[in-house]
C-alpha positions, 0 to 999 in steps of 0.5 A: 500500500506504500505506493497509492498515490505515486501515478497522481504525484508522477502526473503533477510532477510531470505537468509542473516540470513541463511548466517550467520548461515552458516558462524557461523557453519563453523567458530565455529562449526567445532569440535563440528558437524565434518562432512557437516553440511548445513543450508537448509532453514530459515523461518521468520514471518513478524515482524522478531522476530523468525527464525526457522532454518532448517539443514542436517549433514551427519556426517563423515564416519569412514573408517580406515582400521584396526579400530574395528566396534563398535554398539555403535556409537554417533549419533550426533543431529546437531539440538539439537547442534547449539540450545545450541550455538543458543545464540551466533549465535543470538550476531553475527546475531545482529553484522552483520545485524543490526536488531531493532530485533534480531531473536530468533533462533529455529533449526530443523532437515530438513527430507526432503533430507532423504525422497527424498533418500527413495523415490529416493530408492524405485523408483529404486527398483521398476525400477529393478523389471521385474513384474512392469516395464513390467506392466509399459511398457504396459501402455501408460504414457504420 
């Protein structure tokens, strides 16, 4: 019985560290990651020693009128960003929560918006073919 309330506490530890992360990158992070930078999830084991962060960026779209179009644009790995910044991140994770143990911070890209767009893509071309969308008219989905 010792263990009742341990997937409540990983949950509120999980969602508040996932705040602070966010905080961070907003306060700190604005220059080096311009664009929507959002902290999807974060996953914990029980002892709270490791937190494995998962983000999306959509970075800014360069829309100036005039402005040559050039192939070599910077793609930016916020991932690979906030990895370097992980150490100060993980001082103010310990100002803020007060921890016996501060996480280790590992952060990843979430592909998982990038999927969903795809597959949001592809349901609406095969929406606009007439071929399918007729053979899927022909059959009773219930």
């Amino acid at each position: 019985m010792k263990n009742m309330g341990d997937g409540r506490r990983k949950a509120r530890v999980e969602k508040e560290v996932q705040e602070v992360v966010s905080g961070f990158i907003i306060r700190q992070l604005r220059h080096d990651l311009p664009g929507v930078v959002t902290v999807t999830r974060v996953q914990m084991p029980a002892d709270f020693r490791h937190a494995q962060i998962f983000v999306t960026y959509f970075a800014p779209a360069n829309d100036v009128k005039g402005a040559p179009d050039t192939d070599d644009k910077k793609e930016v790995d916020a991932a690979e960003v906030l990895q370097s910044w992980a150490g100060d991140i993980q001082d103010e994770i310990a100002h803020i929560m007060k921890m016996r143990y501060c996480p280790k911070l590992t952060f990843y890209n979430d592909e998982t918006t990038e999927k969903i767009l795809k597959i949001e893509k592809l349901i609406s071309e095969i929406s606009k073919d007439p071929t399918i969308k007729a053979r899927l008219d022909e059959e009773d989905i219930d």
